[in-house]
C-alpha positions as CSV (number, residue, x, y, z in Angstrom):
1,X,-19.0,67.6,13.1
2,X,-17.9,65.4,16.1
3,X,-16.5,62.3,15.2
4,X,-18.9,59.2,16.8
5,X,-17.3,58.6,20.1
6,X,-18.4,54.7,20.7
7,X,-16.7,53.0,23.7
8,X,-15.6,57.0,25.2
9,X,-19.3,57.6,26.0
10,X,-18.7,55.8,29.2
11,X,-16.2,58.1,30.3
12,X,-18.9,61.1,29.9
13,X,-20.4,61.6,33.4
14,X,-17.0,61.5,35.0
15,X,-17.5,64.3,37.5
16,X,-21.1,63.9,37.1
17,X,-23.5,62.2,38.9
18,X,-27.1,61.2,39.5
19,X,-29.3,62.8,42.1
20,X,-30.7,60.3,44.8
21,X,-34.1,59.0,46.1
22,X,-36.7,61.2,45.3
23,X,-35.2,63.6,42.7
24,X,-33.9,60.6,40.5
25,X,-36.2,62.1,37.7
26,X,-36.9,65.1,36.1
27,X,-38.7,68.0,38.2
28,X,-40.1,71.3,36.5
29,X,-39.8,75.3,37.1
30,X,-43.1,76.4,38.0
31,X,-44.6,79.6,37.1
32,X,-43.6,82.6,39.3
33,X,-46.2,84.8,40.0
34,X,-44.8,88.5,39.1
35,X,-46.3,90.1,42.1
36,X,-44.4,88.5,44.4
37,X,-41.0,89.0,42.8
38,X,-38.2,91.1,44.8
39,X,-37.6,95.0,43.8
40,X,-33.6,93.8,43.0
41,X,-35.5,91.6,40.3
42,X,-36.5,94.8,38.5
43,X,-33.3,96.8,38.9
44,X,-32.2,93.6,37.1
45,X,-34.7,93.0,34.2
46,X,-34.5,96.9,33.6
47,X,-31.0,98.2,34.6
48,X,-29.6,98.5,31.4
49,X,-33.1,99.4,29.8
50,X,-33.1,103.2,28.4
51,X,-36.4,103.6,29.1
52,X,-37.5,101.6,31.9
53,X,-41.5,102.2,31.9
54,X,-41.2,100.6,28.2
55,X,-39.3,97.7,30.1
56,X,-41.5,97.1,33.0
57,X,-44.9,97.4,30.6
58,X,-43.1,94.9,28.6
59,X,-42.7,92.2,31.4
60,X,-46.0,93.0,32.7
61,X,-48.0,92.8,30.0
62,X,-46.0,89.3,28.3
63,X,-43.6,88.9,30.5
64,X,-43.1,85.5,32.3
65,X,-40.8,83.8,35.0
66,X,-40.6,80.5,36.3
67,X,-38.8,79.5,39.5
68,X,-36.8,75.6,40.1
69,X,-33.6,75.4,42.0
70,X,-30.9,74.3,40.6
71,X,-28.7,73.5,42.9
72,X,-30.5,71.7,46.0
73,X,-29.6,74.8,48.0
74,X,-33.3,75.5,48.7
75,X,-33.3,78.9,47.2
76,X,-34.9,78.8,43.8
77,X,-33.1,80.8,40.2
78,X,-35.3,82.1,37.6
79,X,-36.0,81.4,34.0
80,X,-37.4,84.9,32.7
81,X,-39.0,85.9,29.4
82,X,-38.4,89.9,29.7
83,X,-41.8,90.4,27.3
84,X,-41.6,93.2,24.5
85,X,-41.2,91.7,20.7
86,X,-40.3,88.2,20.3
87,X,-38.1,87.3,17.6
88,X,-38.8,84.4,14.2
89,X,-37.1,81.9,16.8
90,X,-39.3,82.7,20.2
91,X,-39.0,84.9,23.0
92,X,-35.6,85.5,24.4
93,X,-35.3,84.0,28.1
94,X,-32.3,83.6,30.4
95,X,-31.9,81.7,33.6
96,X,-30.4,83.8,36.6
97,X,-29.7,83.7,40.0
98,X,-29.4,85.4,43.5
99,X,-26.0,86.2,44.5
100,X,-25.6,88.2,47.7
101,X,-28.0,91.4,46.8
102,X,-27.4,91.0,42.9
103,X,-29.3,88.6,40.4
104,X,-26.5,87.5,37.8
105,X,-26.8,85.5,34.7
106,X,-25.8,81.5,34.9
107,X,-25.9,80.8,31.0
108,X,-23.3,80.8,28.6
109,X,-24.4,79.3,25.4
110,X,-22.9,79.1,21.8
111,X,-19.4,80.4,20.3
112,X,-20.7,84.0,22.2
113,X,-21.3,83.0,25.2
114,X,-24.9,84.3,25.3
115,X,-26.4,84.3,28.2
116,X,-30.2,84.6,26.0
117,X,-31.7,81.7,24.1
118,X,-34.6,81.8,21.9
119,X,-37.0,78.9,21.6
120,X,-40.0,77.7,19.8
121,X,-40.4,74.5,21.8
122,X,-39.5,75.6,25.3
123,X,-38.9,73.2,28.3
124,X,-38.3,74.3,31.8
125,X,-37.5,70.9,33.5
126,X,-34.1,70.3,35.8
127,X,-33.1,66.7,35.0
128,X,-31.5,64.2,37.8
129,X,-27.6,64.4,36.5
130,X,-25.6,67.0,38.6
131,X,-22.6,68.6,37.7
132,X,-20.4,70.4,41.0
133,X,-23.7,70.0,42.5
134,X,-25.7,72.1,39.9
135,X,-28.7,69.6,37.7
136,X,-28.5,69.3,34.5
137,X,-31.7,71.4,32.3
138,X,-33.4,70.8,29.6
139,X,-34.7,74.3,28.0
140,X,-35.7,73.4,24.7
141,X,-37.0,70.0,23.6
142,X,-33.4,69.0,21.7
143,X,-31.7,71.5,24.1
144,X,-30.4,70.7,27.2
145,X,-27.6,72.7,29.4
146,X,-25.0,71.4,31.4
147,X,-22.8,72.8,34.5
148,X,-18.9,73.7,34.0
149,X,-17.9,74.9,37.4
150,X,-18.9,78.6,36.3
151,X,-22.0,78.7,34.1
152,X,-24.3,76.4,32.1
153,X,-23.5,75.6,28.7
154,X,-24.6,73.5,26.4
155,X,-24.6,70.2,25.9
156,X,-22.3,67.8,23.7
157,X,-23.3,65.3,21.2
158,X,-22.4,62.7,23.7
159,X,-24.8,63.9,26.8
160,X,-27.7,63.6,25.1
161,X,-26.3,59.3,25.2
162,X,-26.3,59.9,28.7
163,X,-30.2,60.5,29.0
164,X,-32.4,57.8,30.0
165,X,-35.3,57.3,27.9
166,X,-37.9,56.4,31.0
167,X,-37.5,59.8,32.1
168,X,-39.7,61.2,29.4
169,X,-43.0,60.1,27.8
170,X,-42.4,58.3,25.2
171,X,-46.1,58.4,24.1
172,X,-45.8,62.5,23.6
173,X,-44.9,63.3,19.5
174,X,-43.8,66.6,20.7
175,X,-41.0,64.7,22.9
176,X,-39.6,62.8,19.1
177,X,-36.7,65.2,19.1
178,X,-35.2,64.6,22.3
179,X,-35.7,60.7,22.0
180,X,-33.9,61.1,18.3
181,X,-30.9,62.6,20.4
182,X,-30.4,60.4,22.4
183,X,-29.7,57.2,20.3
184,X,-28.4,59.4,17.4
185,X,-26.9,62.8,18.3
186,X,-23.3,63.5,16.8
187,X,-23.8,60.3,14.4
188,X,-22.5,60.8,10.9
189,X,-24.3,57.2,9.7
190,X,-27.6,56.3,11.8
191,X,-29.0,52.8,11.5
192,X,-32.5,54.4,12.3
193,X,-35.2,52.1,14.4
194,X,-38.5,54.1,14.0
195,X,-40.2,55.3,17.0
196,X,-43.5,55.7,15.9
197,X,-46.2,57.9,17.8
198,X,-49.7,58.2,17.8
199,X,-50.6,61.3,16.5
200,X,-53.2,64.0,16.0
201,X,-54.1,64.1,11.8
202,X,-55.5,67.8,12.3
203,X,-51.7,68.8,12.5
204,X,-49.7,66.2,10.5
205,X,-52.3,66.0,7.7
206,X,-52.8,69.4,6.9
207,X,-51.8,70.5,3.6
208,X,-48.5,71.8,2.8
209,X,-47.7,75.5,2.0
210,X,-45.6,78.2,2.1
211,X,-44.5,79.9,5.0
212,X,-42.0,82.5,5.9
213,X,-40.3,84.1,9.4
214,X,-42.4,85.9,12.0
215,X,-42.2,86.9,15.4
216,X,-43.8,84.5,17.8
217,X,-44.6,83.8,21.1
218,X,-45.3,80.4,22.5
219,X,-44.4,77.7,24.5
220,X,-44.6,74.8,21.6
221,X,-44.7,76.0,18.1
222,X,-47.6,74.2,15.7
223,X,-46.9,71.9,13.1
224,X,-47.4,73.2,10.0
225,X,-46.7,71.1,7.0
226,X,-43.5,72.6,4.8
227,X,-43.2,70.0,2.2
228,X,-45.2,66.7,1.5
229,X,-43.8,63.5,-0.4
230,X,-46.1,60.9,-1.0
231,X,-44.5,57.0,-1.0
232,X,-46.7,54.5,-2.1
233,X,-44.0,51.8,-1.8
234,X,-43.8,52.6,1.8
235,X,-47.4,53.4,2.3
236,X,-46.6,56.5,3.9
237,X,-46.2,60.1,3.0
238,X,-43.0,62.3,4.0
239,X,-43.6,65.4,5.4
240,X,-41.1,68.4,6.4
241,X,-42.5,71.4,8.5
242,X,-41.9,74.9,9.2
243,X,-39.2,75.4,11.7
244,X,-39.3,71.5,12.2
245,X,-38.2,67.8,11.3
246,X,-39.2,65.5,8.5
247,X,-41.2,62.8,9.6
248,X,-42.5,59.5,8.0
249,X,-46.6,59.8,8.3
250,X,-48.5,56.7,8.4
251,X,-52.6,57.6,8.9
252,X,-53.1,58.5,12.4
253,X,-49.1,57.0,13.0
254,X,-45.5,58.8,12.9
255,X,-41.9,59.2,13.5
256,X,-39.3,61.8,13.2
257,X,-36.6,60.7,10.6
258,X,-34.9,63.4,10.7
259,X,-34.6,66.7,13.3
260,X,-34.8,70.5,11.8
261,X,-31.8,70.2,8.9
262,X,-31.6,74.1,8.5
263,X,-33.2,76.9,9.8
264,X,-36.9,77.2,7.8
265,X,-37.2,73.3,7.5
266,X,-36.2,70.8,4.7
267,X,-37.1,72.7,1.3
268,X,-37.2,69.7,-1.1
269,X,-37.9,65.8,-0.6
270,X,-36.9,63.9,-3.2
271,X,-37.3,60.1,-3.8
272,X,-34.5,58.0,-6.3
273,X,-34.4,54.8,-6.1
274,X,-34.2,53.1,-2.6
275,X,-33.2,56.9,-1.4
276,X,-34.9,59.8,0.4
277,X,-32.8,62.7,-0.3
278,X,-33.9,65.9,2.1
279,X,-32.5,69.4,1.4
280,X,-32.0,71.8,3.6
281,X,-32.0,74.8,1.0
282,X,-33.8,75.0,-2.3
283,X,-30.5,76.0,-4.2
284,X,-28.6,72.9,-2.9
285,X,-27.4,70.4,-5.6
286,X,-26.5,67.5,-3.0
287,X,-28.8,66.9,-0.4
288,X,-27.8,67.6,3.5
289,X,-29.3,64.0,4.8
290,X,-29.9,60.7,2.7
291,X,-32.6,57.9,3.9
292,X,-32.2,54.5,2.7
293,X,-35.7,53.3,2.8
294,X,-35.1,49.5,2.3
295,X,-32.1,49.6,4.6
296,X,-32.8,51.9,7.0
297,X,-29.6,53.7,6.8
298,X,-29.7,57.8,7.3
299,X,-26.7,59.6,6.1
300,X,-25.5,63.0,6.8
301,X,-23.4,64.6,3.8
302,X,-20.2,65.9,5.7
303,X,-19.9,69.3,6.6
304,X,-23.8,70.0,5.0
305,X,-25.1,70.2,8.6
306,X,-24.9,69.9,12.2
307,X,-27.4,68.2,14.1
């Protein structure tokens, strides 16, 4: 885990900038619609398909694209959801582009260098910071991509500082994780200010159960209550969800304490003494975040999880 990089955050957007004028805010790929897409397209989605009428079924029947340029060059690139089977985590989608006749994949994300990402809380908006001329995207709520020179990548700990809050609504729940990195991401200690959100009790009051993995395709995954804690010195309940965060409810009232701590949700809340203890896994002894309620203070246990 990063150590907190205080005062060298201001040394960050060095060989970055911000767009001007108009696009000094965040624009949005729009959907593409398929019948207008170029034959070198296909040969692209299905090249390296072994059956290629399974392929182009596939796209056609839940396949998507949606066009933004990236670059200011006036030609758009594609995001593009090739259809066919999604996995526990989303659909697959990558972002290409046009070069000469051939479309060629811009991403390169995690220790493989994938050029795929799967999402269950997909965002396809091109944000005002530019990099060797290319924006700055966001793809996923808590997922943004930046430009190296060759392909996008993804973000450091200390990007997400370099956000501004006024570019996104601040009145939308479903925007809690990408307003929780960027006052906190790559923080071992957090000194955590609630951002409360109205919100609708049909999702955060329903009871918790059970759930396991399954393909999905969507654009923003439901909330579905994991784990509830009830905290009547707080006057609140705690609630971890599937595939989500842990949140403080409050009535009609909420805030995220806590992003997705491992990969089905937080398994156990726990409440001792002053402390909220959230584990990631049911067979941890320690938990991977502590929540000082009177203080305010949110720990992460060292080397228990990245976030």
């Amino acid at each position: 885990m990063p150590p907190k990089l205080g005062k060298l955050n201001a040394l960050v957007l060095v060989g970055a900038s911000l767009a001007g004028g108009a696009l000094s805010r965040v624009t949005h790929f729009r959907p593409e619609n398929k019948a207008q897409l170029p034959t070198t397209f296909f040969q692209h989605l299905c090249g390296e398909a072994k059956e290629e009428a399974v392929c182009l079924k596939d796209f056609e029947e839940s396949g998507a694209v949606w066009a933004g340029d990236v670059n200011d060059d006036g030609v758009d690139e594609f995001i593009v959801d090739a259809g066919g089977a999604p996995g526990t985590l989303g659909p697959a989608r990558e972002i290409i582009q046009l070069q000469a006749k051939s479309w060629v994949s811009l991403a390169c994300l995690g220790g493989d260098c994938s050029s795929w990402w799967n999402s269950l809380h997909a965002r396809f908006e091109i944000l005002p910071i530019t990099r060797g001329g290319y924006h700055d995207l966001r793809i996923e709520v808590g997922h943004c991509l930046k430009w190296d020179g060759r392909k996008y990548i993804d973000y450091a700990d200390s990007d997400y500082h370099q956000l501004r809050e006024e570019w996104f609504d601040s009145k939308d729940s479903r925007e809690a994780e990408l307003f929780w990195k960027i006052r906190y991401s790559g923080d071992d200690v957090v000194q955590l200010k609630p951002m409360w959100f109205t919100v609708s009790p049909g999702e955060f009051n329903r009871a918790p159960r059970p759930y396991i993995g399954f393909p999905v395709r969507v654009i923003d995954f439901p909330k579905l209550p994991y784990e509830s804690l009830r905290d009547p010195e707080r006057g609140l309940k705690w609630v971890s969800f599937f595939k989500g965060g842990v949140w403080g409810v409050k009535g009609n009232r909420a805030f995220l304490l806590v992003p997705q701590p491992s990969y089905l949700g937080a398994q156990r809340l726990q409440l001792h003494g002053d402390w909220l203890y959230i584990y990631g896994e049911l067979e941890q002894t320690s938990p991977t975040v502590a929540y000082n309620r009177r203080t305010g203070e949110l720990r992460y246990n060292e080397g228990q999880q990245d976030h």
